[in-house]
ROMI-563205 format. One line per 4 residues: their letters; for each residue x, y, z of N, C-alpha, C. Coordinates in nm, 4 decimals. Each point is the difference from the previous one (the first is absolute). Layout:
# ROMI-563205
a> X/Y/Z/X/Y/Z/X/Y/Z; ... $
END
This chain:
# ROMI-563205
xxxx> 10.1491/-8.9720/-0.2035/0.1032/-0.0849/-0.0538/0.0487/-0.0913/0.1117; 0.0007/-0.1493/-0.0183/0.0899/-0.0686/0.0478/0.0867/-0.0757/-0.0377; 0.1435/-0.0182/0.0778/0.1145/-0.0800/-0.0352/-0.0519/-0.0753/-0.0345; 0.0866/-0.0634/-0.0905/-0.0341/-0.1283/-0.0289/0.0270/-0.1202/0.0637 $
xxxx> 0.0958/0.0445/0.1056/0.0348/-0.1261/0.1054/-0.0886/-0.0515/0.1265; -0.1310/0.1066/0.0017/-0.0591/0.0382/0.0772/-0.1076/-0.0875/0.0028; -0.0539/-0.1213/0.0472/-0.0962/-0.1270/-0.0181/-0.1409/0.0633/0.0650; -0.1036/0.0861/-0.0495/-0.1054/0.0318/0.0526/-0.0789/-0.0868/0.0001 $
xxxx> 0.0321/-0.1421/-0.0536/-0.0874/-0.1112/0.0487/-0.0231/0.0163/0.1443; 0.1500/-0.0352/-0.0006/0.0298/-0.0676/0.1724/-0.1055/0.0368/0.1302; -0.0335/0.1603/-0.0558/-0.0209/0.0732/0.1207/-0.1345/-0.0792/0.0528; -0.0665/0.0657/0.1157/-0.1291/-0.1387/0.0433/-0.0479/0.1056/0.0306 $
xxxx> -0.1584/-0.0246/-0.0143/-0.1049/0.1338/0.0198/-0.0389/-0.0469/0.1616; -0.0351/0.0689/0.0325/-0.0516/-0.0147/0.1873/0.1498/0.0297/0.0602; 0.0953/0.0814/-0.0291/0.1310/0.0134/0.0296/0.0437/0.0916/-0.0044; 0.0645/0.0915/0.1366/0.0112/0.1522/-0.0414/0.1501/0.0204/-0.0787 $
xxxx> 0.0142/0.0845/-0.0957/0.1115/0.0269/-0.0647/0.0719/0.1471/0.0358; 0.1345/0.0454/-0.0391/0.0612/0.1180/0.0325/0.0539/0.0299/-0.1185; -0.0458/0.0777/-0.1363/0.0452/0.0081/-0.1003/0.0791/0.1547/-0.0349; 0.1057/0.0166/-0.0577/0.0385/0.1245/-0.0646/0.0009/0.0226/-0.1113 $
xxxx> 0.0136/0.1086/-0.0677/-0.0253/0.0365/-0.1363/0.0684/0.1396/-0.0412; 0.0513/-0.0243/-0.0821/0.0864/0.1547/-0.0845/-0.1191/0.0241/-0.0516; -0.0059/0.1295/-0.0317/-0.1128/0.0729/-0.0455/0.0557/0.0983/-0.1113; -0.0333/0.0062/-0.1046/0.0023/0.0588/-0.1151/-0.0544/0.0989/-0.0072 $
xxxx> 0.0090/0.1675/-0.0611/-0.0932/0.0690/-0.0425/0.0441/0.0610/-0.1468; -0.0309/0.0120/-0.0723/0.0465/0.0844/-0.1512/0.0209/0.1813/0.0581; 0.0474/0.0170/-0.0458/0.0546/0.1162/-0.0218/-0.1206/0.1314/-0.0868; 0.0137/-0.0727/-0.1141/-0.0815/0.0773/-0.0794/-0.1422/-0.0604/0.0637 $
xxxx> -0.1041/0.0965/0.0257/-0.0986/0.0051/0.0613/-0.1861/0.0786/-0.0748; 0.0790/0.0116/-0.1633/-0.1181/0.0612/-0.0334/-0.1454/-0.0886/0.0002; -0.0592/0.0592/0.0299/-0.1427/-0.0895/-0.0009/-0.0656/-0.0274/0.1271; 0.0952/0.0629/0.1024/-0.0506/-0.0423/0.1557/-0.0392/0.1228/0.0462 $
xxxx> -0.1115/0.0280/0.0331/-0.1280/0.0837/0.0769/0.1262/0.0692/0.0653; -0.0515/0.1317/0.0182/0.0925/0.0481/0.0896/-0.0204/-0.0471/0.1499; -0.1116/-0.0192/0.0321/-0.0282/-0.0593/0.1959/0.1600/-0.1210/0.0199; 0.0205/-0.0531/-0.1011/0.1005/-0.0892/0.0292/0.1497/0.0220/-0.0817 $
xxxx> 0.0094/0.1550/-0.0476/0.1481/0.0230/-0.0348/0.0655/0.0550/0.0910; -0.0098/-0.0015/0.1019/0.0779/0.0163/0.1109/0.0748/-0.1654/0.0791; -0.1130/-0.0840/-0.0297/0.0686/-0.1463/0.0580/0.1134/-0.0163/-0.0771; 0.0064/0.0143/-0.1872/0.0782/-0.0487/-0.0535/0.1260/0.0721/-0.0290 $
xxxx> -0.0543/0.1530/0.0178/0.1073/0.0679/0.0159/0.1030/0.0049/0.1008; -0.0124/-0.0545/0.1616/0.0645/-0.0255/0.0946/0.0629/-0.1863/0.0350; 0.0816/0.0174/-0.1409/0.0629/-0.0933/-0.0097/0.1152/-0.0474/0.1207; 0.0265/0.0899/0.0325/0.1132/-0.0554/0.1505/-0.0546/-0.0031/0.1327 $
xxxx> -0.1398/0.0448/-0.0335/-0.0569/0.0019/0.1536/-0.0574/-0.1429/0.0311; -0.0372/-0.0141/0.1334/-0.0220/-0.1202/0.0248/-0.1874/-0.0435/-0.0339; -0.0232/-0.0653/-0.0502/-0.1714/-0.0250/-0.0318/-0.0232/-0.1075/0.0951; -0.1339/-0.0067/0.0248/-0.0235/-0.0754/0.1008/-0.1054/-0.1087/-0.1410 $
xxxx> 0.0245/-0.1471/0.0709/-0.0550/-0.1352/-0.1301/-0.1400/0.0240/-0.0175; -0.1059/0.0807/0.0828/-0.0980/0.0073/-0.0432/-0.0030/0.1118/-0.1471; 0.0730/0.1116/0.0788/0.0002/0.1002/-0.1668/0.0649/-0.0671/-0.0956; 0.0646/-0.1014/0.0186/0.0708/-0.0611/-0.1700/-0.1284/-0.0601/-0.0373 $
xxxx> -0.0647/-0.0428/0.1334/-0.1089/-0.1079/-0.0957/-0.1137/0.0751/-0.0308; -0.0392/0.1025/0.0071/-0.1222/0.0823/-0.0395/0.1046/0.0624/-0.0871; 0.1165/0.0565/-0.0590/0.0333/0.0417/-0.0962/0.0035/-0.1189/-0.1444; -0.0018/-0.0534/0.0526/0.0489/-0.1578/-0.1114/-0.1691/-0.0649/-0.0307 $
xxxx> -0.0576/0.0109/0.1069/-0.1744/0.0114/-0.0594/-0.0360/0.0383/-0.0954; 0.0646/0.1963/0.0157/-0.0750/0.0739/-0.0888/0.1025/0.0334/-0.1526; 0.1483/-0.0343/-0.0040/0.1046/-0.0421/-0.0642/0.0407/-0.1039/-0.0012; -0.0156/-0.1083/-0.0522/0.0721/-0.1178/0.0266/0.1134/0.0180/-0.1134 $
xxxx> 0.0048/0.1059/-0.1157/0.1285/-0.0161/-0.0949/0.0705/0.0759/0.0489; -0.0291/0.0266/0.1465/0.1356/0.1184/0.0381/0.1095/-0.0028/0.1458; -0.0643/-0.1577/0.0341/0.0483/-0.0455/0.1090/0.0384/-0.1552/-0.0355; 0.0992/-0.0042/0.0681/0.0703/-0.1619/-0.0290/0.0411/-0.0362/0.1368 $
xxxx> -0.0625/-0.1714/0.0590/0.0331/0.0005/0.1238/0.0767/-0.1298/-0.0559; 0.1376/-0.0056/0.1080/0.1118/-0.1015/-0.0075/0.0445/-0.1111/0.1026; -0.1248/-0.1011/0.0259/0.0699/-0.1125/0.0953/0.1291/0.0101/0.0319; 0.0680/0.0292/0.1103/0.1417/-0.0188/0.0201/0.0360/-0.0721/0.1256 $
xxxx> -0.1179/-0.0786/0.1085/-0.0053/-0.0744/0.0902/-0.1402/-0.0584/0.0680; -0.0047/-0.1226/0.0024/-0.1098/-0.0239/0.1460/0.0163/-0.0860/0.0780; -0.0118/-0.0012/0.1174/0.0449/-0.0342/0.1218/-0.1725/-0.0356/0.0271; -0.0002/-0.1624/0.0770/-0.1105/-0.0224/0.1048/-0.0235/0.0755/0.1179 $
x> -0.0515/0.0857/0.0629/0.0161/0.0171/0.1125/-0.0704/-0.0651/0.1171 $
END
């Protein structure tokens, strides 16, 4: 999801960016392999962006990522 104030035109490719993101997980979790009901079950712990993104690979209806800044660096 992004704001809507948020111009992803603008941005320029050949340009490094610094982006953040709220990260979503559902709660209810039926349907997910057990190898990965432990990621979703440790909702207050800290995940590192590669496991959101191999969880959201293999779930994409169970993860929601939330533009909330990017900075040029």
């Amino acid at each position: 999801m992004v704001p809507e104030d948020y111009l992803l035109e603008m941005l320029e490719s050949q340009k490094t960016y610094f982006a953040s993101f709220k990260v979503y997980t559902l709660k209810d979790v039926k349907g997910v392999g057990s190898d990965f009901m432990d990621f979703f079950t440790a909702v207050d712990v800290d995940q590192s962006i590669e496991d959101f993104l191999k969880a959201y690979w293999l779930f994409p209806n169970y993860i929601k990522f939330e533009l909330t800044e990017i900075e040029t660096i």
